[in-house]
Every structure is written in structure tokens, then in C-alpha cells.
LUMFIBA-553170 format. One record per residue (C-alpha): residue in one letter; x, y, z. Coordinates in steps of 0.25 Angstrom, whole numbers, always signed. Layout:
# residues N
PT  r      u      v      w
PT  a      X      Y      Z
...
# end
This chain:
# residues 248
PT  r      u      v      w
PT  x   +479   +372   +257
PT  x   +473   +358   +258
PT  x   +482   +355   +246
PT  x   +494   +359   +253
PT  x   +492   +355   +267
PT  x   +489   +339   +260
PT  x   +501   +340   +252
PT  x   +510   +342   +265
PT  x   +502   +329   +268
PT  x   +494   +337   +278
PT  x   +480   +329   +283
PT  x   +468   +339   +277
PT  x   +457   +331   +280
PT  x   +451   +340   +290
PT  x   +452   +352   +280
PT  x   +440   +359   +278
PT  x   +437   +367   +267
PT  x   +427   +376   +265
PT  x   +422   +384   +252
PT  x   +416   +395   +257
PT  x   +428   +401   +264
PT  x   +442   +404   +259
PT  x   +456   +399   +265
PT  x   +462   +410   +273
PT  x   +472   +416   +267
PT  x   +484   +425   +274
PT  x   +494   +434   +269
PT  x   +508   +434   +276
PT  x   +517   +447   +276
PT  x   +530   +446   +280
PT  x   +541   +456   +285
PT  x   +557   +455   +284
PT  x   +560   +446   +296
PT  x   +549   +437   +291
PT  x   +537   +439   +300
PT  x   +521   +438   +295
PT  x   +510   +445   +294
PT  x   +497   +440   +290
PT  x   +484   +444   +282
PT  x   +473   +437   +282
PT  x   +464   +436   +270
PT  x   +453   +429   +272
PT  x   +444   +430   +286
PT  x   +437   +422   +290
PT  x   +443   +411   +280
PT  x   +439   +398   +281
PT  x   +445   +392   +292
PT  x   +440   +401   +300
PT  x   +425   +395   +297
PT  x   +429   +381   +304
PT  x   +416   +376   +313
PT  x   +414   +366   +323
PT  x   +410   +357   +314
PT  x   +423   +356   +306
PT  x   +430   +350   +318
PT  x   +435   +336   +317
PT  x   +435   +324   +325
PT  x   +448   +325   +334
PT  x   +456   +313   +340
PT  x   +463   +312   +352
PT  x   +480   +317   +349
PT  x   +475   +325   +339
PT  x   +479   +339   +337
PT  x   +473   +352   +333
PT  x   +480   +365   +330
PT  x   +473   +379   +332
PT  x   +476   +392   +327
PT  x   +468   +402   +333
PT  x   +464   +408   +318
PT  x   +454   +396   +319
PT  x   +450   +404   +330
PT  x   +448   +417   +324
PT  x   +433   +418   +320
PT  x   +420   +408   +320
PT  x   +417   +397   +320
PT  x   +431   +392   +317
PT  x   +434   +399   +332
PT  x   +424   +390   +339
PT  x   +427   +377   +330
PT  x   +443   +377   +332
PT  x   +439   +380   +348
PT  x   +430   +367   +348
PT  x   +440   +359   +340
PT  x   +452   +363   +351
PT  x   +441   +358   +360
PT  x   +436   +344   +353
PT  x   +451   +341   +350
PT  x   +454   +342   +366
PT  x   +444   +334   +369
PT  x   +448   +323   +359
PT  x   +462   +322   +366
PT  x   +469   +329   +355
PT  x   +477   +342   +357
PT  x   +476   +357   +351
PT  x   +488   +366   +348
PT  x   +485   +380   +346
PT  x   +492   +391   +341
PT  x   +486   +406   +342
PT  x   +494   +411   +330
PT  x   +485   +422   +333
PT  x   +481   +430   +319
PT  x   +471   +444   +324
PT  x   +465   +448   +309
PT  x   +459   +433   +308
PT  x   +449   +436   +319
PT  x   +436   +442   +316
PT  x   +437   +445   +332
PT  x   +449   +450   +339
PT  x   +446   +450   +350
PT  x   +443   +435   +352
PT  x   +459   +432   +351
PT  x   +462   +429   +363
PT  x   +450   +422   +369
PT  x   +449   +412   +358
PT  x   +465   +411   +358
PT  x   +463   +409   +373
PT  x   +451   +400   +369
PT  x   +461   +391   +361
PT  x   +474   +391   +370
PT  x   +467   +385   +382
PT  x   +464   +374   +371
PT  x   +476   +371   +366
PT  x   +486   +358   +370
PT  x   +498   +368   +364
PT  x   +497   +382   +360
PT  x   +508   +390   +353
PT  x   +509   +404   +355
PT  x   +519   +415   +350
PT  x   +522   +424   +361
PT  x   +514   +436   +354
PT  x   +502   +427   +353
PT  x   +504   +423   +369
PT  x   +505   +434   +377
PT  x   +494   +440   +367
PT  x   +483   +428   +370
PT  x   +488   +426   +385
PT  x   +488   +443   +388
PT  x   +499   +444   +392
PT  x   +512   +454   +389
PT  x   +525   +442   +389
PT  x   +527   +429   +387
PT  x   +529   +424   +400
PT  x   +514   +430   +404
PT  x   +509   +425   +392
PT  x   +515   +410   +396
PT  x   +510   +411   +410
PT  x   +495   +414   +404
PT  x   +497   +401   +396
PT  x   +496   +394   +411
PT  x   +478   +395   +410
PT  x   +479   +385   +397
PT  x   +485   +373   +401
PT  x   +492   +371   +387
PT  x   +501   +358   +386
PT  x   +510   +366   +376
PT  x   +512   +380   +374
PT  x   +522   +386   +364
PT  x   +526   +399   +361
PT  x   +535   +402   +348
PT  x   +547   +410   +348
PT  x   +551   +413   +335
PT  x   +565   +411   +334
PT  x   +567   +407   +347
PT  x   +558   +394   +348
PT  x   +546   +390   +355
PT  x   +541   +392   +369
PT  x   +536   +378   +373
PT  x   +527   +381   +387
PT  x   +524   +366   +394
PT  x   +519   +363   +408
PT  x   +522   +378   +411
PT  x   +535   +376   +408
PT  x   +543   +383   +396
PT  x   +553   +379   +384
PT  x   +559   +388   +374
PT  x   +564   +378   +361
PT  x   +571   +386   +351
PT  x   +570   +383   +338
PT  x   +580   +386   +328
PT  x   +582   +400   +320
PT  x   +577   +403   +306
PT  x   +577   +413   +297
PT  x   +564   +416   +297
PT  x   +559   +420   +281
PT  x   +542   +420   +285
PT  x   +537   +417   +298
PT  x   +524   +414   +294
PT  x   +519   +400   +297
PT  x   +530   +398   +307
PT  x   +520   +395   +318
PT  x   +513   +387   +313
PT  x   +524   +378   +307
PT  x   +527   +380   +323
PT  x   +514   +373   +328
PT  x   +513   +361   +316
PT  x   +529   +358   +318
PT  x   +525   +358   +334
PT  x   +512   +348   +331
PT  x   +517   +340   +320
PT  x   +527   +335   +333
PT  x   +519   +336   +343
PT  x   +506   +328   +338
PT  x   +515   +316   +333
PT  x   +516   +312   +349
PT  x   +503   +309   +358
PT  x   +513   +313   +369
PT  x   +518   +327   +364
PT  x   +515   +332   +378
PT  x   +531   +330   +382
PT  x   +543   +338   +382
PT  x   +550   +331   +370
PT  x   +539   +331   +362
PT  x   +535   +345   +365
PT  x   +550   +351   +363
PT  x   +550   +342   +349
PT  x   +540   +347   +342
PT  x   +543   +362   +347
PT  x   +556   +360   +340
PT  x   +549   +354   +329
PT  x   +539   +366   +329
PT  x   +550   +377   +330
PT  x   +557   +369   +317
PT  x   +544   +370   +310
PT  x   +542   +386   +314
PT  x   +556   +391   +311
PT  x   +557   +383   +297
PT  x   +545   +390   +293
PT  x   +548   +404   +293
PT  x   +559   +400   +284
PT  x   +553   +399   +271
PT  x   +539   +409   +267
PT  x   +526   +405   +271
PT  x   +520   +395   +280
PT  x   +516   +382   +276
PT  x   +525   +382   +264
PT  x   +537   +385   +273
PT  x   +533   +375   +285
PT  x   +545   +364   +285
PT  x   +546   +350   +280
PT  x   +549   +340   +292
PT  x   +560   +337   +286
PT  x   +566   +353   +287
PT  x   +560   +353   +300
PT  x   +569   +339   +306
PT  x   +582   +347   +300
PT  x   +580   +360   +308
PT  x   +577   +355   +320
PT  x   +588   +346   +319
# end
């Protein structure tokens, strides 16, 4: 993985590695349209074994992405929690996306109070619209938006598949369409969603605009749909330049 990451020129000096534990691994299943499921491995692997003490020094513009498996056991809960916190206060932002996955968690139950924990947090949070009505309570997506109104998110997004992204903003809301695919394996597609979305929107101090905000939406919906075009995840994720000719 480290080899891989450094190779697509990726920084991996906060990397930890730990001998004792093994790298999760998943297996993904897919049916005839192209849609996942997941089997996890290994539990706890070794990310879920992160501490407080692992955190790093954090600058001001910097930015942190949180998915809530590091929230799914101790003590790896309670450090990414500390690290949304320290960042904050640091002046830099967090992004967090539930991509919610139950069997990784030892306690079920905990789901949506630790999710809950981590959206009040969060500068932008992407939801799919099971995950939102599912962590807000509620039955539809308009009740599951007007729940949002306690957090005080800058950013709140809320993938649509074929039809786009849901961009929510000062209580105001913008569907932007991406552009259809053939989808051959969707798995990955969310998270190329989120690193397309903050590859644009943390090359800007001031990303808290309209333009910026509808840019790096169309770039993430780019990254999303291209991914599900090939099998697997990081290998099918796009080159920029792929990228600039489908959006274009």
C-alpha cells in the first residue's frame, strides 16, 4: 500500500506502520448492474488501533478527511475525534463522510451517536441519501436535510448516483448533474467523489464561494462517475488528465 500510494506521488510521511496488526483487508461482490457488497476480513485491523498519541501537528488551511470506520472501535474512535477537534482549533478544516459500514463495529449500537459526534465537527460532510435520513432519523430526504439545520455545516453534499450531487449551502440547495456512465463496479466511486471534491477545494484559502464550490463538485462528480468504469477502486480512480476531458 505505502509503495503504491508513493508511487502515485502521494506524501506518506504520516504513515504509521505497526507489526503487530494486519492491514484490513475486504472482499467486494458485485451483482449484474455493477453494485458492491463488502466482507471484511480482518477486525480490528490496524487502523482501527490509531491513539491519541499518533495525531500530528496541524497548521492553519490544512485539511483532514474522516470516514467513520476510524470511528468504529477504541481507541482509534476517541483519537480521530480529538484529531477533528485539534485541527478546528488549528484553523484548518475537516470533511467527513459516514460511508457507514455496520459489521466493522464491535458496538452497533454506537452508530449514530459517534456518526452524530462527527457531523457536528465537520466543515463539509457528504451523505448518500440512505446514510442521511438513517443518521438524521428520519423517513425522506427533505426531513433528513432540514435535520442537518443543528450542525451548522459550511458544506453539506449528498450523492445521487447518476443524477449528481446535492450541494446544501447557507440553507440553500443545488443539484449539479454529472454526466452518465456505464457503470462496470461501483466500488470506490465515493471516495474518488470526496478526494476529486478536496483535491479542488484545498488548492484555494477561499474555497467558501459559489465558484469554487460548483468547481470542485463537477470535478468530484467527474472523479465518481469514471471510477465505476473500470474494476476496483484505487486502480480504476482517473488520471487528471481523463478527468479534464470528461468534464469538458
Amino acid at each position: 500500500m505505502k509503495q503504491t500510494l508513493s508511487s502515485e506521488n502521494v506524501n506518506t510521511d504520516f504513515m504509521l506502520l505497526d507489526d503487530a496488526q494486519r492491514t484490513s483487508t475486504v472482499i467486494v461482490d458485485l451483482d449484474e448492474s455493477g453494485e458492491r457488497s463488502f466482507t471484511f476480513m480482518v477486525k480490528p485491523s490496524a487502523d482501527q488501533f490509531m491513539q491519541v498519541s499518533d495525531i500530528p501537528e496541524f497548521s492553519a488551511g490544512e485539511w483532514l478527511h474522516v470516514c467513520s470506520i476510524a470511528l468504529a472501535n477504541e481507541p482509534s474512535r476517541s483519537a480521530t475525534l480529538e484529531a477533528m477537534k485539534r485541527i478546528k482549533q488549528a484553523g484548518g478544516f475537516v470533511s467527513f463522510d459516514p460511508n457507514l459500514r455496520d459489521e466493522v463495529w464491535g458496538d452497533q449500537s454506537l452508530i449514530k451517536p459517534v456518526c452524530q459526534q462527527a457531523i457536528a465537527l465537520a466543515d463539509v460532510v457528504k451523505f448518500s441519501d440512505d446514510e442521511l435520513m438513517f443518521l438524521t432519523e428520519t423517513d425522506n430526504l427533505d426531513a433528513g436535510i432540514a435535520a442537518l439545520g443543528e450542525y451548522n455545516n459550511t458544506l453539506v453534499l449528498i450523492t445521487q448516483g447518476a443524477k449528481g450531487a446535492l450541494v446544501i449551502r447557507d440553507n440553500e440547495q443545488q443539484l449539479i448533474a454529472g454526466t452518465p456512465v456505464k457503470p462496470v463496479d461501483t466500488t470506490g466511486a465515493g471516495d474518488a467523489f470526496v478526494g476529486g471534491l478536496l483535491t479542488r477545494l484545498s488548492k484555494t484559502a477561499d474555497w467558501i464561494n459559489d465558484e469554487t464550490i460548483v468547481d470542485a463538485v463537477r470535478w468530484a462528480n467527474g472523479c465518481g462517475a469514471l471510477a465505476t468504469t473500470q474494476k476496483g477502486a484505487m486502480t480504476a480512480l482517473p488520471s487528471e488528465q481523463a478527468l479534464i476531458d470528461y468534464i469538458q
